[in-house]
Backbone as a chain_set.jsonl record, in Angstrom:
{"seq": "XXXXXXXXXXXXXXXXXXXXXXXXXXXXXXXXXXXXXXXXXXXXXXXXXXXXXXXXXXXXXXXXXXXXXXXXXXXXXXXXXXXXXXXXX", "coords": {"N": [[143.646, 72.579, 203.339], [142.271, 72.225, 206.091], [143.401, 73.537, 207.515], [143.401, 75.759, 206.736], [141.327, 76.574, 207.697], [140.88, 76.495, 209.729], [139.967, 78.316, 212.977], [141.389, 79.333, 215.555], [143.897, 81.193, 216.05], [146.156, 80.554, 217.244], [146.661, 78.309, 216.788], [146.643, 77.29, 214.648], [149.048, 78.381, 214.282], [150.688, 77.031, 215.292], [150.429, 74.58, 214.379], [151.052, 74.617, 211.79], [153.512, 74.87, 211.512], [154.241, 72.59, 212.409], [156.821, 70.957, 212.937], [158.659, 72.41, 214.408], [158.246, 72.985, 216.745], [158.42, 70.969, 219.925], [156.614, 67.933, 220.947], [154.302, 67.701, 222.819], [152.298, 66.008, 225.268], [149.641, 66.942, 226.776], [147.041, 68.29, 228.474], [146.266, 70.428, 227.991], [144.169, 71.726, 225.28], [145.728, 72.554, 222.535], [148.363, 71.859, 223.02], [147.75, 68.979, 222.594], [146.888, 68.641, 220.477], [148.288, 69.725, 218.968], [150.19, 67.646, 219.529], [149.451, 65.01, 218.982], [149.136, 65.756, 216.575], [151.425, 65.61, 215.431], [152.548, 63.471, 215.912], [150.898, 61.69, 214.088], [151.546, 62.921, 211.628], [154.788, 62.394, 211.555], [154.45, 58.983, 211.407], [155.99, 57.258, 210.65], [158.667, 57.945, 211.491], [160.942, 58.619, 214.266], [159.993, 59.739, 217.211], [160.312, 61.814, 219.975], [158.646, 62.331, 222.478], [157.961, 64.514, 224.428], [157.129, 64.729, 228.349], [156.841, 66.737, 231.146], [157.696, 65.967, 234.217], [157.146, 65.54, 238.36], [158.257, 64.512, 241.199], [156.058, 62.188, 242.85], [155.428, 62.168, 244.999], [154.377, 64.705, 245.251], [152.709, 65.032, 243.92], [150.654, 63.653, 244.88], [150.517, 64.789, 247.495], [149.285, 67.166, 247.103], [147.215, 65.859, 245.869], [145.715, 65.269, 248.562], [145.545, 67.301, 249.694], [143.315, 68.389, 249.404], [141.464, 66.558, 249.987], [141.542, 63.953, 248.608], [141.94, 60.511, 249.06], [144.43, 57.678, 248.377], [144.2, 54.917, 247.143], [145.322, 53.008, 245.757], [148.327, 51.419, 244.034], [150.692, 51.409, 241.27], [153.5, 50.525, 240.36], [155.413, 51.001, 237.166], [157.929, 50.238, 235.032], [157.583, 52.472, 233.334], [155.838, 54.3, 233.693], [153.99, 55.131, 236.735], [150.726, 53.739, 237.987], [148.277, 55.603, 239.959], [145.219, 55.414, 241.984], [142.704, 57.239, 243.451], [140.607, 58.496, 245.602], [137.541, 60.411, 246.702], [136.101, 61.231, 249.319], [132.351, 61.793, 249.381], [130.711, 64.718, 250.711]], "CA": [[142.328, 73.183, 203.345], [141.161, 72.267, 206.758], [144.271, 74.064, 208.326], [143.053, 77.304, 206.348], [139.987, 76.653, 207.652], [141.015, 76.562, 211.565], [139.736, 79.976, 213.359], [142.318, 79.6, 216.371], [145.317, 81.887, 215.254], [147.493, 80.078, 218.531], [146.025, 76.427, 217.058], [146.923, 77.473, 213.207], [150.524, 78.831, 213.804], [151.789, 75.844, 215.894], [150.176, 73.164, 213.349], [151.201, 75.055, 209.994], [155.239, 74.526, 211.595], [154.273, 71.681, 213.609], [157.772, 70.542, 213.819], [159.254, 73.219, 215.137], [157.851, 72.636, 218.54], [158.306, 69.31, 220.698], [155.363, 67.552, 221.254], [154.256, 67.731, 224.876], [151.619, 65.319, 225.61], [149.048, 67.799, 227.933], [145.571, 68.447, 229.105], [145.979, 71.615, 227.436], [144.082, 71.431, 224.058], [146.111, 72.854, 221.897], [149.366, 71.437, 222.974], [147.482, 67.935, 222.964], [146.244, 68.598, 219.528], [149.995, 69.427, 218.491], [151.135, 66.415, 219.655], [148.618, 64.462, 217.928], [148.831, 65.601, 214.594], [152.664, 65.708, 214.871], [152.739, 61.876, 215.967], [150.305, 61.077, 213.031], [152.106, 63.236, 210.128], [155.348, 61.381, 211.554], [154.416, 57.647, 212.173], [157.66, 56.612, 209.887], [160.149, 58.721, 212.234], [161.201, 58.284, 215.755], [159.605, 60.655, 217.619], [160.592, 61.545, 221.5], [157.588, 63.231, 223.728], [158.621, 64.875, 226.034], [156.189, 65.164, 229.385], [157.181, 67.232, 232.536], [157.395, 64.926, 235.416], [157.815, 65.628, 239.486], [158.461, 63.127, 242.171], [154.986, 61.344, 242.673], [154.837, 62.394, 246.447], [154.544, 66.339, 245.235], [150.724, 65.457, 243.134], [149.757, 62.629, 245.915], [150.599, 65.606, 248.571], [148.21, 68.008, 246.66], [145.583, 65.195, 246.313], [145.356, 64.839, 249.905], [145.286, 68.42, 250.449], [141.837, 68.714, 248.256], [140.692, 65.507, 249.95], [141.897, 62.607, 247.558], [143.088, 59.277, 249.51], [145.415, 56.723, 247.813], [143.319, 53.783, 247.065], [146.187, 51.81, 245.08], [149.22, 52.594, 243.113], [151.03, 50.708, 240.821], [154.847, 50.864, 239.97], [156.058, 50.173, 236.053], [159.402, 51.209, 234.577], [157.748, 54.2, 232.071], [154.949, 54.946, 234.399], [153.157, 54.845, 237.953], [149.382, 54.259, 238.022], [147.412, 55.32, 241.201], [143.792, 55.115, 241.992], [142.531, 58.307, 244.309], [139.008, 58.211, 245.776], [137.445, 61.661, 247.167], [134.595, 60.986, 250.154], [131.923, 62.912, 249.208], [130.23, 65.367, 251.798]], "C": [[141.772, 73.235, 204.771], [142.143, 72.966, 207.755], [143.446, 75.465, 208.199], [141.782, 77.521, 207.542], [139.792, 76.883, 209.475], [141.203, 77.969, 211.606], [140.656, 80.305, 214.467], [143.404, 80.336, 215.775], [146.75, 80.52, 215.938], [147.717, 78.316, 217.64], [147.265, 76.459, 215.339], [148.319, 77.831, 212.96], [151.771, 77.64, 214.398], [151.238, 74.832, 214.841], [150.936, 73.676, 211.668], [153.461, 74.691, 210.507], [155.091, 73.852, 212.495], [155.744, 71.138, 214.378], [159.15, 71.435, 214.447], [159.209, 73.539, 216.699], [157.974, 71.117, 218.966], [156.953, 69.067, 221.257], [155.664, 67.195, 222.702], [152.779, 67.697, 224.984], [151.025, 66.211, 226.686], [147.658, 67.915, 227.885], [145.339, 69.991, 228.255], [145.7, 71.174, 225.859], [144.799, 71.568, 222.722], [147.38, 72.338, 221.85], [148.903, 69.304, 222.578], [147.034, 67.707, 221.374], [147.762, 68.731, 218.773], [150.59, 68.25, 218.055], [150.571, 65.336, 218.997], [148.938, 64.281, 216.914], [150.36, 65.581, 214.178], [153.285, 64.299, 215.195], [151.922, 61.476, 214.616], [151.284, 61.226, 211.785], [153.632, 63.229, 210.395], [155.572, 59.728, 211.976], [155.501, 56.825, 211.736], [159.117, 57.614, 210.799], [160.001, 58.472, 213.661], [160.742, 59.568, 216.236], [159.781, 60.649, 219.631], [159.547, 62.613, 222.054], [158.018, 63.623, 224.693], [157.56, 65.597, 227.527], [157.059, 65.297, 231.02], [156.568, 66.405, 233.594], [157.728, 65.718, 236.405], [157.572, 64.59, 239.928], [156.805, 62.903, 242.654], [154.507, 62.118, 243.9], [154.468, 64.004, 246.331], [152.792, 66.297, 244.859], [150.294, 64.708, 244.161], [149.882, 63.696, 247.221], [149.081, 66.751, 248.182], [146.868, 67.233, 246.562], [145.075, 65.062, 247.711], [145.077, 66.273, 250.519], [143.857, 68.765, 249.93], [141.188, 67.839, 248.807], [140.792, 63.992, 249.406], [142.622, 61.579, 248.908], [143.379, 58.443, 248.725], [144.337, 55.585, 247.719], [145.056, 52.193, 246.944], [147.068, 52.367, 244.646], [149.973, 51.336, 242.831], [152.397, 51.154, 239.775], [155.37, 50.26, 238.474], [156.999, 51.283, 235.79], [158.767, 52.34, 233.741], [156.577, 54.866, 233.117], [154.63, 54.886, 235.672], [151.646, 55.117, 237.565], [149.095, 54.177, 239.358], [146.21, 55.612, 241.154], [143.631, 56.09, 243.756], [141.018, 57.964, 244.308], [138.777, 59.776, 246.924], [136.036, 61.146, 247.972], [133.565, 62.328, 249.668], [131.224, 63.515, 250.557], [128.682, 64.898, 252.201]], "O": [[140.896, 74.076, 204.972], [141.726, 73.007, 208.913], [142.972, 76.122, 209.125], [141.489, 78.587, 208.084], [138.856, 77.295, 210.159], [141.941, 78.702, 210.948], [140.891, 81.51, 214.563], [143.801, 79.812, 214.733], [147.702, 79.939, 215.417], [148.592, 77.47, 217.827], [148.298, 75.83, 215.11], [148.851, 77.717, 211.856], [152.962, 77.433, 214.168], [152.184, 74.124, 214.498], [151.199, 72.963, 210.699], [154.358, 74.362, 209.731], [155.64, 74.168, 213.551], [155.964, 70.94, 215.573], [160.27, 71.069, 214.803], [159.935, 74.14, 217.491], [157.582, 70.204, 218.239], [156.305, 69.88, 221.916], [156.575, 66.729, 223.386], [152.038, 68.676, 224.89], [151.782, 66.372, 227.644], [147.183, 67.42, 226.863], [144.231, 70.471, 228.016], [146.51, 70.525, 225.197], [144.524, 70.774, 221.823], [147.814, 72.235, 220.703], [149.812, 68.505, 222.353], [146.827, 66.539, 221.043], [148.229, 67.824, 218.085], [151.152, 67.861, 217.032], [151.37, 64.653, 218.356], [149.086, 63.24, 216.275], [150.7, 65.547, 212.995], [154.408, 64.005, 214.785], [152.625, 60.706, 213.962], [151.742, 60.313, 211.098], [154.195, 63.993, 209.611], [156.51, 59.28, 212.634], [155.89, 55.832, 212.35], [160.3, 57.728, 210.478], [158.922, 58.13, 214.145], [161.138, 60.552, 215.612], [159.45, 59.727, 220.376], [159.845, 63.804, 221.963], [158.413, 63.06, 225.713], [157.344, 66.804, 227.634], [157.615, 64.457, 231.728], [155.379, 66.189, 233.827], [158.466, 66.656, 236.103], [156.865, 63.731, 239.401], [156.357, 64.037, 242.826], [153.399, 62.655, 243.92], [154.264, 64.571, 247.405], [151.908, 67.063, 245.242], [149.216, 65.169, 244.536], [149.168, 63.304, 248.144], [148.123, 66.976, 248.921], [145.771, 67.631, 246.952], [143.907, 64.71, 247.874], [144.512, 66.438, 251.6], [143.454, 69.824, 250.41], [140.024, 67.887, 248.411], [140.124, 63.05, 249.833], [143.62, 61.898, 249.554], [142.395, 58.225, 248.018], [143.525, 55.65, 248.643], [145.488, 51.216, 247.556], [147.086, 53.597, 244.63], [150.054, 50.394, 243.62], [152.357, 51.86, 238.767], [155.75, 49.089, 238.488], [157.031, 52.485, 236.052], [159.557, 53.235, 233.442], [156.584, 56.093, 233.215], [155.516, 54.103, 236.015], [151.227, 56.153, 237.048], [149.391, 53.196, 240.04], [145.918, 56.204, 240.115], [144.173, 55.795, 244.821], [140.361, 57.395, 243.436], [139.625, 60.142, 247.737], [135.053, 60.734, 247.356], [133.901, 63.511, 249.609], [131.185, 62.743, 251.515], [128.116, 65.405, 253.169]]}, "num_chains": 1, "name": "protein.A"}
């Protein structure tokens, strides 16, 4: 009912065959909403995400070109966290 009920066409044709697409964890709503509802309506199955990575120094090159400096950064085996700080004007 609340599928019917979704007015997106793009939102309604990837959720009605959710698993026909790989979930890909994104900033984009619709792929983020995917991945969501296709981790929920399998929490009994192994499920592999798959998120497009580049080498770290390619987004910390672009933060610095916008302004961003490095504050911190922190190395674990599935992830890196860093901490960017923008001076304001």
């Amino acid at each position: 009912a609340a599928l019917a009920a979704c007015e997106d066409r793009e939102l309604r044709g990837l959720l009605e065959d959710y698993r026909a697409y790989p979930p890909e964890p994104s900033l984009d709503a619709v792929l983020c909403t995917h991945c969501a509802v296709r981790v929920f309506m399998e929490m009994n199955h192994d499920i592999h995400i798959y998120e497009e990575t580049h080498d770290l120094s390619l987004y910390l090159d672009i933060a610095s070109r916008v302004g961003f400096t490095l504050l911190e950064s922190m190395s674990m085996p599935e992830r890196t966290i860093i901490v960017l700080q923008k001076k304001e004007n």
